[in-house]
N, C-alpha and C positions, 0 to 999 in steps of 0.2 A: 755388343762391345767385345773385342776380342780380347782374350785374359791373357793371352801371351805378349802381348803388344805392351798390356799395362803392367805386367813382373817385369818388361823388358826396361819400361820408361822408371820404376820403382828403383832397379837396379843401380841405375846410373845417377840418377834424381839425388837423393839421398848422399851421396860423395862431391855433388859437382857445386863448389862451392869457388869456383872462380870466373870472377866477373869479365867479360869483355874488355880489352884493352883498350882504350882508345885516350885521346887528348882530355876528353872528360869522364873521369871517374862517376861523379855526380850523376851525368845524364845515363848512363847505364846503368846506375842502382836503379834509377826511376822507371828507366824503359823494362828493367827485370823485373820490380813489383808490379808494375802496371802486368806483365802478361803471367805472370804467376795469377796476379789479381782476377784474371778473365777465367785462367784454367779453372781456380778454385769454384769462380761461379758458375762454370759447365759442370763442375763434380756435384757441385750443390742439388743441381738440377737431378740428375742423372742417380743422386744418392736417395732423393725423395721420395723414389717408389718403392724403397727397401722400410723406410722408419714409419716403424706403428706405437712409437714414442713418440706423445704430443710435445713434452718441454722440449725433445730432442727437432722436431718438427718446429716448431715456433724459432726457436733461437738460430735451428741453419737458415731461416726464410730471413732473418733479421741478418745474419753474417753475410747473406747474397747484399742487401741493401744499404748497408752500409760498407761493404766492401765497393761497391759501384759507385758511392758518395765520396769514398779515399779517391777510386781514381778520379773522377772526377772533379779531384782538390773542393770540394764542397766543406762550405763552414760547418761541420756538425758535432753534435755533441755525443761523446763516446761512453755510454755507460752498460758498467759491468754488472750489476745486479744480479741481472735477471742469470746471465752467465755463472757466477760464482756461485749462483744458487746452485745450480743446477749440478754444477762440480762435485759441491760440498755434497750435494742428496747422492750422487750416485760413485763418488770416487772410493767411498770405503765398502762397495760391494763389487769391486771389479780390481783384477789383476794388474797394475799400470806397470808393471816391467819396461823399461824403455830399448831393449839391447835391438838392434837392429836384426831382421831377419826377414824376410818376401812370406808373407801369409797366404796361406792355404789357395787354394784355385776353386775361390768362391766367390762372383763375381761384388755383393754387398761389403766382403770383407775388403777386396782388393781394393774398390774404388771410396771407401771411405781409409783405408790406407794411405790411399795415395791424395785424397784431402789433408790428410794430415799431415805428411811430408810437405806439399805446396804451402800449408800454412806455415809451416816451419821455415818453410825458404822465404815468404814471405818475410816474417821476422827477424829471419838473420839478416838482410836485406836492409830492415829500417833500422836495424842496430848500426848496421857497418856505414849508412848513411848518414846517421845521427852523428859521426862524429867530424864531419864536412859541414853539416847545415843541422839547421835549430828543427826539431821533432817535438812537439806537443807529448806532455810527458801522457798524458790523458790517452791519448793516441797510440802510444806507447804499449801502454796495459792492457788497451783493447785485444791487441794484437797478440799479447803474450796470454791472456786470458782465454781468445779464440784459437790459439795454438793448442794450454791443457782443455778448451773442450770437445776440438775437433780429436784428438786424444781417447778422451771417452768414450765420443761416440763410435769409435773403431773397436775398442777392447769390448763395448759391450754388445757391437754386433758378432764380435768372434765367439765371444761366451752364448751369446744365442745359438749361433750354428755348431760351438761345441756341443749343447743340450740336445742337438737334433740329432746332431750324428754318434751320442753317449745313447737315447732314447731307440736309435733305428739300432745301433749294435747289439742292445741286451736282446728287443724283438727277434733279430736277428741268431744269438746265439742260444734262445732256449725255444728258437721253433717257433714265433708267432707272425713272422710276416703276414701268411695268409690269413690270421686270426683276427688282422689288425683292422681289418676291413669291415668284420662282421661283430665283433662286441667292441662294446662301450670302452672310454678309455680307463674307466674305475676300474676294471676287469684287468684291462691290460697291466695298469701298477702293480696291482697286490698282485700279481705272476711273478712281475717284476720285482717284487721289493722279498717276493718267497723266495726265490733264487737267489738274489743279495744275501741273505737271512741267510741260506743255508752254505753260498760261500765263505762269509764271516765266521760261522761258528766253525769250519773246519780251521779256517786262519788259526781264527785265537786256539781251539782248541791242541793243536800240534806246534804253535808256540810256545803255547804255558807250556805245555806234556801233560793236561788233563787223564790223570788216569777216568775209569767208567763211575767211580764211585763218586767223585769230586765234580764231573760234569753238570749232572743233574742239581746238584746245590749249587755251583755257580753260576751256570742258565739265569737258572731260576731267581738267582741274586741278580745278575746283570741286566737281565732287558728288565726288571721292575726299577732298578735305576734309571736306566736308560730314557725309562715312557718318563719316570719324575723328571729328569735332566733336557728332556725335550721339552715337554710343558713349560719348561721354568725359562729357559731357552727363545719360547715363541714367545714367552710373556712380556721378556726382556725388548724383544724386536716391537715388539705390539709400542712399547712403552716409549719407546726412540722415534717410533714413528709418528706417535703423538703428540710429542714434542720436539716436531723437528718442523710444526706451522709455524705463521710468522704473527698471528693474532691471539697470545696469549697473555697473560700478565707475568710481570716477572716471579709476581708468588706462586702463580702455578705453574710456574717454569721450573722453581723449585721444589715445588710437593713432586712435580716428575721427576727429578734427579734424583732426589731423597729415593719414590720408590723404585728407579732403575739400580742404584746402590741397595738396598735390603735385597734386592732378586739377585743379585750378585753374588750378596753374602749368603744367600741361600742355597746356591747351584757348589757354593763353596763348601757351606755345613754338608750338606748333600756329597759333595765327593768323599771328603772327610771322615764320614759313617759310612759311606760301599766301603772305602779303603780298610776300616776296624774290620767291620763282619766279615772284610774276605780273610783276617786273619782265624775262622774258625773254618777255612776251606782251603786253603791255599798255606803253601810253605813261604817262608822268608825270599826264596830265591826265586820261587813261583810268584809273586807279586811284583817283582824289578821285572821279571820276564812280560809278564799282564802288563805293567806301564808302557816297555819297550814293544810289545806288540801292539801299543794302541796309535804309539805313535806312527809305525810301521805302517800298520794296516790306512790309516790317515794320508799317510802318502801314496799308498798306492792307489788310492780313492784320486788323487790328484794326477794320480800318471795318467790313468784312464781316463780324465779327463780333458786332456791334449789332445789336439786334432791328429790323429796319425796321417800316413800318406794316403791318396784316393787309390782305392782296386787300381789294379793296372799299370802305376805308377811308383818310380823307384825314391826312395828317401832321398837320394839323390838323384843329378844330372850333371 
């Protein structure tokens, strides 16, 4: 599939939001959903070989077949469930920024992109129709449902191919390409996470202005926070994720709340005693300095995380 073709079709896709003029309004909404409706199921297709997500896999096979039941004007019945599920599990681990921009020259990225755009036109489509002719409100929500989770499934494949090309950069910048082939990936982390490690401590440390005396004691404070602050952290996740089935009672729906609240307040008592003890290492204005470098340092963890441009290629064209 050529990827210039599809930035080209994204381009213009996304703006063109006027219908053909003719004597019937009506019959060109129809004729536009209909071939929007054909594209989406060609993307469908085409998107399949990229998702190793089964909910994501189930539900695009389910949008091919009830999207060919719409054109089709087929009696059927439109339910969100399985959809909204799916939203709700994976919408609060992924970036949904909506601002418009042409992603990366990746082909899984581009063309689940560009499903999503067509769903969207899709949508605008039986919006601007609904106000001509009677639209099944059921039908309605399908569409607006299948719009945020064609949505998803784009942002979470860009964050995929973020991790790989976050993953091949660090390989990359402390010299393991060639390493990458021959040891284990456990091997390759902890290089990994030793490098992180000793670029952070440079951060913070000429942040704060750790003089050499003060270093040593707050290390030594910090990552023993740190490993508690993670523990309490996975525990939290652990606890969301098991109570985020749909087979549970509502009493033990609530002993989960309960203890995802106590872990909470614990990662809190926890900040609370780092922040004292560092007043036996750290000055008054050396501690605003330590907040303001964490948050700092937190964002720059995020810039690195954005797809830059590919070798060879200019930020712009």
């Amino acid at each position: 599939m050529d990827i210039n073709l599809i930035k080209s079709f994204i381009e213009k896709s996304d703006f063109d939001e006027n219908i053909i003029l003719n004597t019937d309004i009506n019959t060109s909404l129809e004729k536009s959903i209909f071939n929007h409706i054909d594209e989406a199921i060609n993307l469908i297709k085409k998107l399949d070989k990229f998702i190793d997500n089964q909910d994501f896999s189930n539900i695009l096979k389910e949008l091919s077949k009830k999207f060919l039941l719409i054109k089709d004007k087929k009696n059927v019945s439109f339910e969100t469930k399985n959809i909204e599920n799916c939203i709700l599990k994976y919408s609060n681990t992924l970036s949904l920024n909506d601002e418009y921009k042409i992603p990366e020259e990746n082909e899984e990225v581009l063309v689940a992109y560009l499903l999503y755009i067509i769903i969207k036109k899709i949508q605008r489509r039986f919006t601007m129709l609904s106000k001509n002719r009677e639209i099944k409100l059921e039908l309605m929500n399908y569409i607006n449902k299948s719009r945020d989770f064609s949505h998803i499934v784009y942002k979470s494949l860009q964050e995929k191919v973020m991790i790989k090309y976050v993953l091949a950069a660090f390989l990359f910048t402390i010299g393991l390409a060639e390493v990458y082939a021959q040891d284990d990936l456990q091997s390759i982390s902890e290089q990994i996470k030793a490098q992180m490690d000793i670029e952070k401590n440079l951060f913070f440390t000429q942040r704060i202005g750790l003089t050499q005396d003060q270093a040593a004691d707050f290390w030594s404070l910090y990552n023993s926070y740190q490993k508690e602050e993670t523990e309490l952290r996975q525990k939290g996740e652990e606890l969301i994720e098991k109570g985020s089935v749909d087979n549970l009672s509502d009493m033990q729906y609530q002993q989960i709340l309960k203890n995802i609240m106590a872990n909470d307040k614990k990662i809190c008592e926890l900040k609370e005693n780092f922040l004292r003890k560092l007043d036996k290492i750290l000055t008054p204005k050396q501690k605003i300095l330590f907040c303001k470098a964490t948050r700092d340092y937190r964002s720059l963890l995020l810039q690195k995380l954005r797809l830059p441009p590919r070798y060879g290629h200019s930020a712009t064209k």
